[in-house]
C-alpha positions, 0 to 999 in steps of 0.5 A: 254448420254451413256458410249458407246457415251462418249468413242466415242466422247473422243476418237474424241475430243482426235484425236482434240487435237492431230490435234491442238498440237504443241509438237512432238508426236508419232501417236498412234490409240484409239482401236475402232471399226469402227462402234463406231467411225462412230457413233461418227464422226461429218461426214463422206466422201472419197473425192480427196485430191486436196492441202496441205496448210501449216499453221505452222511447225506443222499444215497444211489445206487439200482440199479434193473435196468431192467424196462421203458422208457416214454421212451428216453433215451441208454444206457437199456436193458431189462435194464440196471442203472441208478443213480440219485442221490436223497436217502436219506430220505422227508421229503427226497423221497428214493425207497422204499427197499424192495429186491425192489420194482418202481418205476416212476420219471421221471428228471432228467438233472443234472450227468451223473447220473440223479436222480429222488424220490419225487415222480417215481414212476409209479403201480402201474398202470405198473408192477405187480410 
């Protein structure tokens, strides 16, 4: 494996931990390119995020129904709901919360769950509403 794909899938599996944290934290973005990080996602989609669940003053579950996909991985589909696990707060890197909205996430796949944060969004121009 690569040095390139090793910083990629550190910085991914870092992004986990954030998600999975408990502390109070302040977000702050590994420096990559958007390429280097897509190479390293697990997958890649925009989709509408239907609902916050909360889970824990920390952590909460995203439903997202999948609207497009950039990089396929197992059991992602057009039209499909999604739940992804992320922190509940903005300062955790946790995922905007704003329902109706459509994101354009990477995703990290840890502990049989999809997680990402908001250091893994796509920009408006993936995805535009």
């Amino acid at each position: 494996m690569g040095l390139r794909r090793l910083s990629v899938l550190a910085a991914i599996v870092s992004l986990g931990a954030l998600v999975l944290a408990t502390g109070a934290q302040a977000c702050s973005c590994a420096p990559l390119s958007r390429k280097q990080a897509m190479r390293g996602a697990d997958a890649a989609i925009s989709g509408r995020l239907l609902k916050v669940i909360p889970q824990s003053r920390q952590r909460a579950i995203f439903r997202y129904r999948v609207q497009r996909v950039y990089k396929s991985a197992s059991g992602i589909r057009r039209g499909r709901i999604l739940s992804v696990h992320s922190a509940r707060s903005s300062a955790a890197c946790g995922l905007p919360t704003r329902t109706g909205r459509r994101y354009g996430l990477m995703l990290a796949r840890a502990q049989g769950t999809w997680t990402s944060g908001v250091c893994a969004l796509l920009s408006k121009r993936h995805c535009a509403s």
